[in-house]
KEDRENBA-526742 format. One record per residue (C-alpha): residue number from 1; residue in three letters; x negated, y negated, z. Coordinates in Angstrom, 3 decimals. Layout:
BEGIN
NODE   num   residuo          u          v          w
NODE   NUM       ALA          X          Y          Z
...
% end
This chain:
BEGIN
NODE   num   residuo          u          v          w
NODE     1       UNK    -96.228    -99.508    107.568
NODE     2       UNK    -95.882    -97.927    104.304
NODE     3       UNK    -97.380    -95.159    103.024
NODE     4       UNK    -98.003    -93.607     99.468
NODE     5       UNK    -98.490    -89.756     98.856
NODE     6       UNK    -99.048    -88.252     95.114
NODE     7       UNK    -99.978    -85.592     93.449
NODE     8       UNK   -102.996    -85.420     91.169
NODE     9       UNK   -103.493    -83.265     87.668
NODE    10       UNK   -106.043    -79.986     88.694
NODE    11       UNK   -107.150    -80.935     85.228
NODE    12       UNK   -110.358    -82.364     84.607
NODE    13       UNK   -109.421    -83.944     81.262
NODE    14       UNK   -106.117    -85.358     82.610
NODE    15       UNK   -107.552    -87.064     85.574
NODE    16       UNK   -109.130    -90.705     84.006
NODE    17       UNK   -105.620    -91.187     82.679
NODE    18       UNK   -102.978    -90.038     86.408
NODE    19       UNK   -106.115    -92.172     88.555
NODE    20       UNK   -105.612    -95.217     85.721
NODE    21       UNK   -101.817    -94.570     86.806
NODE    22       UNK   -102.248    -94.719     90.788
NODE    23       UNK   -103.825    -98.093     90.327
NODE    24       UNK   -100.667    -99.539     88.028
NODE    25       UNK    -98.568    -98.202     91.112
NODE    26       UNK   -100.411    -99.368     93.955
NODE    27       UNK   -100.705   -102.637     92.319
NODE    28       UNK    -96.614   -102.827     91.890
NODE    29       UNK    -96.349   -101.009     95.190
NODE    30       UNK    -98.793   -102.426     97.559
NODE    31       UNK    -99.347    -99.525    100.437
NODE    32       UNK   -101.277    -99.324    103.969
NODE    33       UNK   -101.893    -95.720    103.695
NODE    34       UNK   -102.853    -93.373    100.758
NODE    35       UNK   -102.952    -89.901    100.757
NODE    36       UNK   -104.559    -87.707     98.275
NODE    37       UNK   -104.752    -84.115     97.622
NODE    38       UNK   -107.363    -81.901     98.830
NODE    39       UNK   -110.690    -81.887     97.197
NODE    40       UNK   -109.301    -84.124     94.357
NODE    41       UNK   -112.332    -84.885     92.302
NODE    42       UNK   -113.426    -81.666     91.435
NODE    43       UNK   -112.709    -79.098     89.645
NODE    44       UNK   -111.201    -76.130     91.637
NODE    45       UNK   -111.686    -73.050     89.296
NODE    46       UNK   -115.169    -73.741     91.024
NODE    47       UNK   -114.188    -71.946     93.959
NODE    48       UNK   -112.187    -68.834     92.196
NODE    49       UNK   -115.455    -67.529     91.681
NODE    50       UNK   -116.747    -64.795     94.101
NODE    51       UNK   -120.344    -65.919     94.427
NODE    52       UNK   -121.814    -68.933     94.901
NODE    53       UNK   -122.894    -70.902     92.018
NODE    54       UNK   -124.903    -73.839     93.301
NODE    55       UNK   -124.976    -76.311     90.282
NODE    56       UNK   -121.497    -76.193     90.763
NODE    57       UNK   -121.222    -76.810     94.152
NODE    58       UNK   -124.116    -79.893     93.037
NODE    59       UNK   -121.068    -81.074     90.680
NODE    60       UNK   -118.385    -80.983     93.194
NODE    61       UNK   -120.068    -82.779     95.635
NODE    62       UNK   -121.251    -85.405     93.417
NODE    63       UNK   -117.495    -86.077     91.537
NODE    64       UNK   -116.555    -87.069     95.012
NODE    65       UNK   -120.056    -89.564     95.620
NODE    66       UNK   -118.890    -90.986     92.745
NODE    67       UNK   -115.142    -90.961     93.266
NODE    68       UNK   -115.911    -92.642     96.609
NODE    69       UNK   -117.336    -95.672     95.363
NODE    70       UNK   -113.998    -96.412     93.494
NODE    71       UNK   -111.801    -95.860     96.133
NODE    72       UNK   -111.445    -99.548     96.466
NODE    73       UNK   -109.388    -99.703     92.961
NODE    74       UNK   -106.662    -98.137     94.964
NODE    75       UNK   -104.523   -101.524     96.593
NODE    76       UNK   -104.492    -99.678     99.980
NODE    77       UNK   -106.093   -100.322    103.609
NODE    78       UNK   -106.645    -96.736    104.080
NODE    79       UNK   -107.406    -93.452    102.005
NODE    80       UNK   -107.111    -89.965    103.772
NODE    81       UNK   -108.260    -86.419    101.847
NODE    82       UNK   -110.668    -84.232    102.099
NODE    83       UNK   -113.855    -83.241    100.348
NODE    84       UNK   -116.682    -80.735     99.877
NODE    85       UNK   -119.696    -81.976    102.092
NODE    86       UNK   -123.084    -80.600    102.564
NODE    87       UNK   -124.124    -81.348    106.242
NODE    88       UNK   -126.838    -79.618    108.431
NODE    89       UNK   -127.123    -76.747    105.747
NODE    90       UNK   -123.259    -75.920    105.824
NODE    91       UNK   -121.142    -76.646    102.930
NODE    92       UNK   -117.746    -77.828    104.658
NODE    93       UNK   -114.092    -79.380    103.433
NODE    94       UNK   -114.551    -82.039    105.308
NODE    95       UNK   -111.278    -84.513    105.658
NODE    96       UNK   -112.144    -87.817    105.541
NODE    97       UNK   -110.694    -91.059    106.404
NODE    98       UNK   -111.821    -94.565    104.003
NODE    99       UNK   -110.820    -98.107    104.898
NODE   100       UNK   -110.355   -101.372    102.671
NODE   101       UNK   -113.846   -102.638    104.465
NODE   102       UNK   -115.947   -100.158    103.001
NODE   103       UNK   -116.096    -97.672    105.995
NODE   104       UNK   -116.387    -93.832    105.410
NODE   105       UNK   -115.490    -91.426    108.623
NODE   106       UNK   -116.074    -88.159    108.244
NODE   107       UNK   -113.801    -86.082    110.403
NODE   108       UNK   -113.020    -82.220    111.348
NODE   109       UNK   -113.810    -79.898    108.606
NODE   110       UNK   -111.264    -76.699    107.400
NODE   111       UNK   -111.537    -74.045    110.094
NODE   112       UNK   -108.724    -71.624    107.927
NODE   113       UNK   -110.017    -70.435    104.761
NODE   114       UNK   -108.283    -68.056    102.467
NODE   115       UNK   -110.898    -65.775    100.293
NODE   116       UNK   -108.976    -64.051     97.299
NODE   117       UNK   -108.650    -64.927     93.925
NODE   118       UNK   -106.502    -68.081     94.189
NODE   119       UNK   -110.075    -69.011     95.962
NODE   120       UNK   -112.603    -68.007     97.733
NODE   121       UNK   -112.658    -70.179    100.510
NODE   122       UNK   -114.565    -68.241    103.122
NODE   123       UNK   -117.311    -67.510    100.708
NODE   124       UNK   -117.661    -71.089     99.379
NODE   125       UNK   -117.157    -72.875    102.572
NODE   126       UNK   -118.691    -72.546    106.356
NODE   127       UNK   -115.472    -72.375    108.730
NODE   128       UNK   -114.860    -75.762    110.295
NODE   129       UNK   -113.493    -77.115    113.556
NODE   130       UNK   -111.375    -75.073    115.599
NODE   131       UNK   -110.590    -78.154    117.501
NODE   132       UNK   -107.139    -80.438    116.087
NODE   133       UNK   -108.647    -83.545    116.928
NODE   134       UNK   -106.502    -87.030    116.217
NODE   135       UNK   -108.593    -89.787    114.637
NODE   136       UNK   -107.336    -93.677    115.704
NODE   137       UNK   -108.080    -95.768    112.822
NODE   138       UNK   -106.601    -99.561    113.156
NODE   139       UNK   -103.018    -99.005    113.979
NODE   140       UNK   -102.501    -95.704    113.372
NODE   141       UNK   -103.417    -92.548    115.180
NODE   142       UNK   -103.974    -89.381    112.438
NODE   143       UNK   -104.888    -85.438    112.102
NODE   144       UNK   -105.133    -83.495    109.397
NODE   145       UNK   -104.433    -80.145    108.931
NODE   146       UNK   -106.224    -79.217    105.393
NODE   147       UNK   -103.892    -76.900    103.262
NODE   148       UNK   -104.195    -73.286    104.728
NODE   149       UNK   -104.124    -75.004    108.269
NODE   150       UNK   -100.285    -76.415    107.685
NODE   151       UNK    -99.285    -73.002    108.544
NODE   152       UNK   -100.378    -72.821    112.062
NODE   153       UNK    -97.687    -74.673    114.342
NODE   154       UNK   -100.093    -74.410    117.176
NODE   155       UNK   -102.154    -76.923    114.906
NODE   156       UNK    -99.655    -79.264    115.007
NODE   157       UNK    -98.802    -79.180    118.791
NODE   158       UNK   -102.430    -79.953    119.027
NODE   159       UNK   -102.501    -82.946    117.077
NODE   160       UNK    -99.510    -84.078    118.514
NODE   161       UNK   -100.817    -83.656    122.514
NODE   162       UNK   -103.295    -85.744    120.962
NODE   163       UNK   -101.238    -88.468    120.542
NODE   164       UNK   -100.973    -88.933    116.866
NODE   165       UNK    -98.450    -90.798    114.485
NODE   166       UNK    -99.842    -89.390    111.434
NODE   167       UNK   -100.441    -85.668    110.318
NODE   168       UNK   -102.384    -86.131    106.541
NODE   169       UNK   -102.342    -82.647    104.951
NODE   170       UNK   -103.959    -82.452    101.435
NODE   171       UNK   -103.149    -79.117     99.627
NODE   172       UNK   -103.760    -77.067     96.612
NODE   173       UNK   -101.088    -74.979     96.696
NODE   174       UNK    -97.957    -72.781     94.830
NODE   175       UNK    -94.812    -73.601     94.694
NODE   176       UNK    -93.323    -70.898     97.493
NODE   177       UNK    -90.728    -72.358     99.755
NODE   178       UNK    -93.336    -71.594    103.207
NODE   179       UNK    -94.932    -75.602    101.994
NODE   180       UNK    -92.012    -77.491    102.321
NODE   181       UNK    -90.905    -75.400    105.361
NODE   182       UNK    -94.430    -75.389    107.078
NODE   183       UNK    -94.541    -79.398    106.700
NODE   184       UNK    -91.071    -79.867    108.155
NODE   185       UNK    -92.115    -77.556    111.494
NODE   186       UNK    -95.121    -79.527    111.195
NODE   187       UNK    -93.911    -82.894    112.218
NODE   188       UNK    -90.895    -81.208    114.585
NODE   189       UNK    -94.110    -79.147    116.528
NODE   190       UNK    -95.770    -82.627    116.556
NODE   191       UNK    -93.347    -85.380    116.483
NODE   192       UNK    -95.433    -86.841    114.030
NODE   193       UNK    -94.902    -87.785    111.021
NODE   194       UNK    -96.045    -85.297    107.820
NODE   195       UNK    -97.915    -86.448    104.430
NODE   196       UNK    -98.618    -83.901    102.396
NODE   197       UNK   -100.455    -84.329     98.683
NODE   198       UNK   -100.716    -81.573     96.443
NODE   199       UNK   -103.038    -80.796     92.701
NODE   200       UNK   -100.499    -79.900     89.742
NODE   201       UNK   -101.156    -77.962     87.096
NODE   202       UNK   -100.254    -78.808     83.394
NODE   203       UNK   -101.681    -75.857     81.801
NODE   204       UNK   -101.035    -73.000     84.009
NODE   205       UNK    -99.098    -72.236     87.216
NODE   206       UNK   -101.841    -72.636     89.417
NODE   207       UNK   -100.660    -75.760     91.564
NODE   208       UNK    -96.847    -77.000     91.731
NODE   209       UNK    -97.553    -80.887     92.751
NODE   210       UNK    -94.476    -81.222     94.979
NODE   211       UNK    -96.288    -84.148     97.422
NODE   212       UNK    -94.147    -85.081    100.548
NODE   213       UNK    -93.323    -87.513    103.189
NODE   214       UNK    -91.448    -85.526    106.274
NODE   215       UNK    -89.958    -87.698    109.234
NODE   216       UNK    -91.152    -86.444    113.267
NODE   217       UNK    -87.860    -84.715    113.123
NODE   218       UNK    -88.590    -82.343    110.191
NODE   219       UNK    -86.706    -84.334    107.453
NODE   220       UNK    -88.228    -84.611    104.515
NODE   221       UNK    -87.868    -87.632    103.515
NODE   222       UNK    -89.418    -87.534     99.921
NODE   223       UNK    -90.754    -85.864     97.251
NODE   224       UNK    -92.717    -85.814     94.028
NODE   225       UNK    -92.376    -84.683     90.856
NODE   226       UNK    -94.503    -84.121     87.096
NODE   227       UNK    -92.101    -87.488     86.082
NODE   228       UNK    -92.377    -89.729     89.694
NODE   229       UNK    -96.226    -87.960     90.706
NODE   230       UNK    -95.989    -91.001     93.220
NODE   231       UNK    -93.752    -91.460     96.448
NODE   232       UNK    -94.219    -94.774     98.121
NODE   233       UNK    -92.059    -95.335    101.629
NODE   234       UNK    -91.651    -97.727    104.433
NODE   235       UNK    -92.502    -95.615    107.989
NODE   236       UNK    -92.474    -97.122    111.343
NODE   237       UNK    -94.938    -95.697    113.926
NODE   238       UNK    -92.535    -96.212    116.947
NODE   239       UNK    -90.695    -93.657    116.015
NODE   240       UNK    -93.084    -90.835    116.481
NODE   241       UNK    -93.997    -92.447    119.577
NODE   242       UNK    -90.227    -91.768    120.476
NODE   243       UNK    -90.642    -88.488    118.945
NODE   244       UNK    -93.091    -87.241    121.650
NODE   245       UNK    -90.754    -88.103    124.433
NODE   246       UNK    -88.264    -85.534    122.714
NODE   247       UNK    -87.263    -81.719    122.860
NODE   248       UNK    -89.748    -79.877    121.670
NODE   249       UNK    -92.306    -82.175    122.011
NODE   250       UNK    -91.908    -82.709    125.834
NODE   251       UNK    -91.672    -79.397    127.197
NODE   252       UNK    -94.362    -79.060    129.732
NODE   253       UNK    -96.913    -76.369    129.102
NODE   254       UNK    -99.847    -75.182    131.449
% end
């Protein structure tokens, strides 16, 4: 199976021309799985404000209606992100999983929100699932942990108990060394394997890009970068199978 991760431009006026350039890849580097960054259609100064502003939570959620409806451009079977969602008069980060035939499943929404100036997550958003659940879709078994939530290992054993291949985890993040180090224990909590995709950010330091593909064992086993923002690689689901049979993944716990 192969799978694609990138990172995407935080900038709204850069994002026609890096979504023009996922196509040209995909097309030269056809993938089963993509995985994008969180909340990647909108713009995310939205959520450094302190108070609500409801025409532009209106505008976030409807850059990612439209967004959906060209997910198909992309030459993949699969898509996995997340994205603001207004459902039973919460507004959630919900991650999401899209397939090639046109089906949209909504899955758990971000239970670990920051709230300080980088974003005000806990003000913006109503706290999610508490629950890691795995999500089987075709041949793969995934879970996401959203950003924030790739710091909590016990997230990860979760997911893992849970049988999964596959953790997605779409971030908006710096560049401090705790990413790369929380994605590695990641995958060696879960035996899975880790795909991370991150925003960067041309015109400030907000976001540092820096998208990754980590092994079950905690290897990472690529990265991106402002020149290569795409990182296509060959995975085989057996061996996180394998992985779960294997210290620390089988120690028995009540």
């Amino acid at each position: 199976m192969k799978i694609t991760v990138c990172e995407l431009p935080d900038e709204a006026a850069r994002r026609d021309v890096a979504w023009a350039d996922l196509v040209r890849h995909l097309r030269a580097s056809p993938t089963d799985i993509v995985v994008l960054p969180e909340m990647p259609f909108c713009d995310w100064k939205t959520f450094t404000t302190r108070t609500v502003d409801p025409a532009a939570w209106r505008a976030a959620l409807a850059s990612h209606d439209t967004m959906m409806t060209r997910l198909a451009e992309l030459q993949t079977q699969m898509v996995l992100a997340s994205r603001p969602v207004q459902a039973q008069g919460k507004r959630l980060n919900q991650a999401f999983c899209w397939t090639r035939d046109g089906a949209y499943q909504g899955a758990r929404a971000k239970y670990y929100l920051p709230d300080e100036p980088d974003g005000w997550e806990a003000t913006w958003f109503d706290q999610g699932d508490r629950e890691f659940s795995a999500l089987t879709v075709g041949p793969v078994t995934v879970g996401f942990q959203l950003c924030t939530e790739l710091l909590f290992t016990e997230a990860a054993w979760e997911i893992g108990r849970r049988g999964a291949q596959l953790i997605a985890a779409p971030r908006a993040t710096g560049g401090h060394r705790r990413w790369p180090m929380a994605a590695s224990l990641a995958a060696i909590m879960s035996g899975c394997f880790v795909a991370s995709a991150n925003r960067r950010s041309y015109d400030s330091e907000a976001f540092a890009g820096r998208s990754w593909l980590v092994s079950p064992d905690g290897e990472i086993l690529g990265e991106t970068s402002a020149d290569a923002p795409f990182l296509t690689a060959e995975i085989d689901l057996v061996t996180a199978d394998r992985a779960k049979q294997t210290y620390p993944r089988n120690l028995r716990v009540p």
